[in-house]
VMD Tcl script that draws the C-alpha trace (Angstrom):
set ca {
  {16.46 -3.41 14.64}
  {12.96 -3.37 13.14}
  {13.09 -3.94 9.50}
  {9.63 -2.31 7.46}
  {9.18 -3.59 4.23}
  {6.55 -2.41 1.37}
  {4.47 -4.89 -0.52}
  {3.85 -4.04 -4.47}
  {6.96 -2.82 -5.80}
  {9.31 -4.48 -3.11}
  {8.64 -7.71 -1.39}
  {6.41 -8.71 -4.35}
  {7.89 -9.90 -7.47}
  {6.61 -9.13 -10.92}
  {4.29 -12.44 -10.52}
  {2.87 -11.11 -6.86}
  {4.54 -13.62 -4.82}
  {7.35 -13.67 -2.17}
  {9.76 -15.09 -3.48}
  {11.74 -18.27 -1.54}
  {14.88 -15.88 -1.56}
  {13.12 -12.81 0.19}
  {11.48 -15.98 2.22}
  {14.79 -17.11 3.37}
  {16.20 -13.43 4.28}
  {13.36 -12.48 6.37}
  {13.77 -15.67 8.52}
  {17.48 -15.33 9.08}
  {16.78 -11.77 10.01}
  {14.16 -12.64 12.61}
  {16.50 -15.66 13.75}
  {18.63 -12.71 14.68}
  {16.45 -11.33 17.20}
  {15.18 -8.08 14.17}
  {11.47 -7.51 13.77}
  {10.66 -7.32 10.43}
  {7.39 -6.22 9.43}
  {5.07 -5.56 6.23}
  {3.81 -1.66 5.81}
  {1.36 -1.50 2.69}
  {-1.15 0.13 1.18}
  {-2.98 -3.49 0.73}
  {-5.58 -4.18 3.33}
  {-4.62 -6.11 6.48}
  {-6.12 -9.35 4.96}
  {-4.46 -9.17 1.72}
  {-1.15 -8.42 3.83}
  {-1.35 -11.42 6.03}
  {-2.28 -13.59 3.13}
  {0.61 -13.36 1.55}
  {2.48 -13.66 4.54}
  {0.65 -17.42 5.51}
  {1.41 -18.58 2.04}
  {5.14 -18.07 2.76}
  {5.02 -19.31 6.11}
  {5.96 -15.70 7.79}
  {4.93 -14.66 10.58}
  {5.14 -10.66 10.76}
  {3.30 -7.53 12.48}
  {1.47 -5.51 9.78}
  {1.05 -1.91 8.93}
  {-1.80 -1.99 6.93}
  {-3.84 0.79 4.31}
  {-0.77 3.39 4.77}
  {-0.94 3.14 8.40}
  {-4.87 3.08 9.10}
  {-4.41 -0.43 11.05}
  {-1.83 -1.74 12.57}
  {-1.93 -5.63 13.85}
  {0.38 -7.50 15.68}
  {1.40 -11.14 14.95}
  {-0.67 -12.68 17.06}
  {-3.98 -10.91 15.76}
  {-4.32 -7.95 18.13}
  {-4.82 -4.54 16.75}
  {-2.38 -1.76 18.29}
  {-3.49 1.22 15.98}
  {-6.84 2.18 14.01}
  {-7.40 5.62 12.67}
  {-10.74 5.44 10.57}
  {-12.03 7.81 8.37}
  {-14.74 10.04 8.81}
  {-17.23 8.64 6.34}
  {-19.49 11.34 6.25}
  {-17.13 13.42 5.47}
  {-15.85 11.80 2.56}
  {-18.70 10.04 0.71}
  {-19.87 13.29 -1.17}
  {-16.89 12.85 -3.30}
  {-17.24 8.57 -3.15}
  {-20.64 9.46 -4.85}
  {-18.86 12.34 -7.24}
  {-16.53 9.59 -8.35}
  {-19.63 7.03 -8.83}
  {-20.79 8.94 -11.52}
  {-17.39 9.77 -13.10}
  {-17.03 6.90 -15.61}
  {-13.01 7.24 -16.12}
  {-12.40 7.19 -12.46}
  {-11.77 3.53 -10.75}
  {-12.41 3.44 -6.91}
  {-12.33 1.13 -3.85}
  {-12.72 1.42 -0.07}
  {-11.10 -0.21 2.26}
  {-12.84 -1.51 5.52}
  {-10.73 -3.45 8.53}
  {-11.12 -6.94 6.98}
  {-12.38 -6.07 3.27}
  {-11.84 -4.20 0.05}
  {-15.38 -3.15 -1.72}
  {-15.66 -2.36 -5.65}
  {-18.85 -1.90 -7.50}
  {-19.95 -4.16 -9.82}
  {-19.85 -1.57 -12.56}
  {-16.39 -0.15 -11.56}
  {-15.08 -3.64 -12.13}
  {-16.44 -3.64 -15.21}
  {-14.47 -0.50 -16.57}
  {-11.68 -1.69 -15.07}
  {-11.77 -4.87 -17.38}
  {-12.81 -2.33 -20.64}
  {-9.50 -0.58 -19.42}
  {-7.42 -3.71 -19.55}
  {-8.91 -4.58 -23.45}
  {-7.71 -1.45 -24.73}
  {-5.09 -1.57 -27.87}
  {-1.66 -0.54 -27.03}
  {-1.99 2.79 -29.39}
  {-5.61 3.48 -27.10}
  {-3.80 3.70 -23.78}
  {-1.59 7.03 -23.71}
  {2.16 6.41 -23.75}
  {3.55 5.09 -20.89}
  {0.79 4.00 -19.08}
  {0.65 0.19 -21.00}
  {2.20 -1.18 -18.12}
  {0.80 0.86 -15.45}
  {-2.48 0.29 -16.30}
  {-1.94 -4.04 -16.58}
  {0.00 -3.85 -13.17}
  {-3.06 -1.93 -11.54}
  {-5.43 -4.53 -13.44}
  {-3.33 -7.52 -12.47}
  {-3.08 -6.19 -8.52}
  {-6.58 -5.63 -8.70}
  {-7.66 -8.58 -9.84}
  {-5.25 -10.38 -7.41}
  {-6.60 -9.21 -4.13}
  {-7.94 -11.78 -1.50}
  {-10.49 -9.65 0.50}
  {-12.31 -8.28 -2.77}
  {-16.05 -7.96 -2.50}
  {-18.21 -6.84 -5.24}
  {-21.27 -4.76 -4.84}
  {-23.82 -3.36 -6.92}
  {-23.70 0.24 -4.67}
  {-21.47 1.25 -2.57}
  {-24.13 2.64 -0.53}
  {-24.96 -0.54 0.86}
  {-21.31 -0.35 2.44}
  {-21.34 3.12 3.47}
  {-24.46 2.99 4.74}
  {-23.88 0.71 7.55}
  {-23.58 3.19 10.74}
  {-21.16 -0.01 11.99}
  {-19.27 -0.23 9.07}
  {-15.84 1.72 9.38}
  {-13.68 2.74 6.67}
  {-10.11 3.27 6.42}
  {-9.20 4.14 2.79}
  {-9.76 4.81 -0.48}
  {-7.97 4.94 -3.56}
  {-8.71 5.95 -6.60}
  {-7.00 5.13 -10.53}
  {-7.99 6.78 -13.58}
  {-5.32 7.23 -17.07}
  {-7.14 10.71 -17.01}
  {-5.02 12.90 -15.46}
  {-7.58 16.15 -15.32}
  {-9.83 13.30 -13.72}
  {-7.75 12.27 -11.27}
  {-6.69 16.06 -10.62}
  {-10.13 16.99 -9.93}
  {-10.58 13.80 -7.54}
  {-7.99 14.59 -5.12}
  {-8.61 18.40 -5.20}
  {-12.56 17.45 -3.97}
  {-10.73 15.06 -1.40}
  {-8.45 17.78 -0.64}
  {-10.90 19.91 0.53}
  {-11.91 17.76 3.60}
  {-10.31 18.08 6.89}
  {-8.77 15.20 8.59}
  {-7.25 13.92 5.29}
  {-3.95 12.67 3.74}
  {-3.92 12.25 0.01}
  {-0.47 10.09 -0.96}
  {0.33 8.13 -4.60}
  {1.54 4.71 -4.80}
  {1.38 5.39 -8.55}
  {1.39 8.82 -10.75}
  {-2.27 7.38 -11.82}
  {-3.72 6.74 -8.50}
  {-4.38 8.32 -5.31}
  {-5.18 7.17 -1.74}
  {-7.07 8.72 0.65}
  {-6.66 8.29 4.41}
  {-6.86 10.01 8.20}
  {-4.27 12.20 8.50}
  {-3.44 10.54 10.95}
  {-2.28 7.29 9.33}
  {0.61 7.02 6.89}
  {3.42 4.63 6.28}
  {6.17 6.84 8.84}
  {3.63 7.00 11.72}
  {2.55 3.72 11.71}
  {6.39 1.93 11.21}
  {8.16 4.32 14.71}
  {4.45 3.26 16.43}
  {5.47 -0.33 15.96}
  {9.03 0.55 16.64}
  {7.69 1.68 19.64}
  {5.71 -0.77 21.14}
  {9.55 -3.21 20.91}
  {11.41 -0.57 22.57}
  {13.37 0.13 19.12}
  {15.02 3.89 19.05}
  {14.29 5.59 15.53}
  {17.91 5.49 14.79}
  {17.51 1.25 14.20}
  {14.55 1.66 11.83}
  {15.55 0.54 8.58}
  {12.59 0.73 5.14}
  {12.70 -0.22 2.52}
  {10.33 0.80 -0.44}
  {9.61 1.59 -4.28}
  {6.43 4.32 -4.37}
  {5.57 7.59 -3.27}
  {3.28 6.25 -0.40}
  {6.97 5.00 0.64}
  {7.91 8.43 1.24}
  {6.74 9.10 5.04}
  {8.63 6.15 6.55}
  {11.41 7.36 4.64}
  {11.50 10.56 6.26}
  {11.03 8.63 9.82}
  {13.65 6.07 9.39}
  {17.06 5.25 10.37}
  {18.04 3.53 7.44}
  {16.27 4.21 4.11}
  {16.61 1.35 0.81}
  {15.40 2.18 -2.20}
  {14.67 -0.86 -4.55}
  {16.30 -0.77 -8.60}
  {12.61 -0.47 -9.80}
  {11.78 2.37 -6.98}
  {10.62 6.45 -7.85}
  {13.52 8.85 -8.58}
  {12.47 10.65 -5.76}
  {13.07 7.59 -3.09}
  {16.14 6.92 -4.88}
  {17.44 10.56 -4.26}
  {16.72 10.36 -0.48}
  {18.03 6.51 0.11}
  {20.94 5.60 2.50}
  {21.40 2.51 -0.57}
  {19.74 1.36 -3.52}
  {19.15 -2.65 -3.63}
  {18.13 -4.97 -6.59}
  {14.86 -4.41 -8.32}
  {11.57 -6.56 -6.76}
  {12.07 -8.99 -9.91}
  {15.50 -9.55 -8.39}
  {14.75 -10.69 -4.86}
  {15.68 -6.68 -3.88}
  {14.72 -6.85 -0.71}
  {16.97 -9.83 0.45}
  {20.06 -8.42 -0.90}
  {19.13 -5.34 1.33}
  {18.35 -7.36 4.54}
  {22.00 -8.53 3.69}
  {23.13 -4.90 3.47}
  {21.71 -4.12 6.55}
  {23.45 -7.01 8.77}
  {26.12 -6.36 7.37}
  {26.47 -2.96 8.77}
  {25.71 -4.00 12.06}
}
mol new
graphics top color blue
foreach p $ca { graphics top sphere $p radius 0.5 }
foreach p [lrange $ca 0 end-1] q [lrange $ca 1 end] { graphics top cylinder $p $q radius 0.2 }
display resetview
């Protein structure tokens, strides 16, 4: 059985961190002879950084699918953007002061100077500033942010872009300005070759439409010799949603998105209460 677990939301407690009893689950199940392996949104880096601080050893689906890299370093799958394509809209969002935006290269994640600094403004705000129920939306986003290990700030993107060499492999945006964020993924919309998913109803992500959670989980299914039918997900967000669809076996976690909840074969505990071991526990069970 191959075993694909989301990051933020799911393996991740509330503090960022794996906790020793998702630690311990994941080992038993790979005792077992089960591959279990991390599909995020995060960059590979950030992935496998987490991953070395617990001691785990696990393939990776990284940026929604854009890379995937096996345990021993080697990369099976990388579906790029096409950067010309997109940075008219990175530069339309430059200039857009309530729009927050990185890009995502194979072993980095790039903000501008500037876009940090909103970012912090945005985490100052009052309670009664922020609109309601977006407090602690907006201090998770901050707190991810802030917690990334492959961050790299720039003073222009351009000097990223710019470099023919330089590949990227996602983008996402954030803004609490819904109009703003509308307006961003209907300009990102309107190039070919893209996929526009949500890991948050105040973000977007932009990839090759090509690369998404689903595609990239029965690709590494595929390269064990693992049937579709003994894929098992689990997940919390919308970006969740395509390896849903692919799966065998679909767990929602307590804290996941109505809509993942309405298509899951089983709802486990919430991340803050080590979720994803209790469904590693459901899933042996039923074997």
């Amino acid at each position: 059985m191959l075993i694909a677990l989301d990051m933020d939301g799911t393996l991740l407690n509330e503090n960022g961190n794996i906790s020793p009893e998702n630690r311990e689950a994941i080992i038993h199940a790979q005792s077992l002879g089960h591959i279990v392996a991390i599909a995020t949104g995060r960059s590979y880096m950030d992935a496998e950084r987490q991953l070395r601080l617990s001691d785990l050893s696990c393939p990776v689906v990284a940026m929604n699918g854009a890379l995937l890299i096996l345990p021993d370093g080697t990369q099976a799958v990388s579906r790029p953007l096409d950067k010309e394509d997109i940075i008219p809209v990175l530069r339309w969002m430059n200039e857009v002061p309530e729009l927050y935006y990185e890009v995502y290269t194979g072993d980095n994640v790039y903000v501008e100077l500037d876009k940090r600094v909103r970012l912090e403004k945005l985490a100052e705000l009052k309670d009664e500033e922020i609109p309601e129920g977006f407090g602690w939306l907006l201090k998770a986003m901050v707190a991810k942010q802030f917690r990334q290990a492959a961050v790299t700030y720039v003073e222009s993107m351009e000097e990223i872009w710019g470099k023919e060499e330089q590949l990227l492999y996602k983008a996402l945006a954030f803004s609490l300005n819904r109009e703003v964020l509308k307006e961003a993924s209907t300009r990102f919309a309107a190039v070919p070759g893209l996929i526009i998913t949500a890991s948050h109803e105040s973000n977007i992500e932009i990839n090759h439409k090509d690369a998404n959670k689903g595609a990239g989980v029965i690709k590494l299914a595929a390269h064990y010799g693992i049937p579709e039918d003994q894929v098992a997900v689990m997940g919390d967000s919308y970006n969740d949603l395509p390896m849903f669809e692919r799966a065998g076996y679909k767990i929602a976690m307590g804290n996941a998105a109505k809509l993942l909840k309405e298509t899951a074969d089983f709802i486990t505990f919430s991340n803050a209460e080590h979720g994803v071991a209790e469904g590693i526990r459901h899933l042996l069970d039923r074997k």
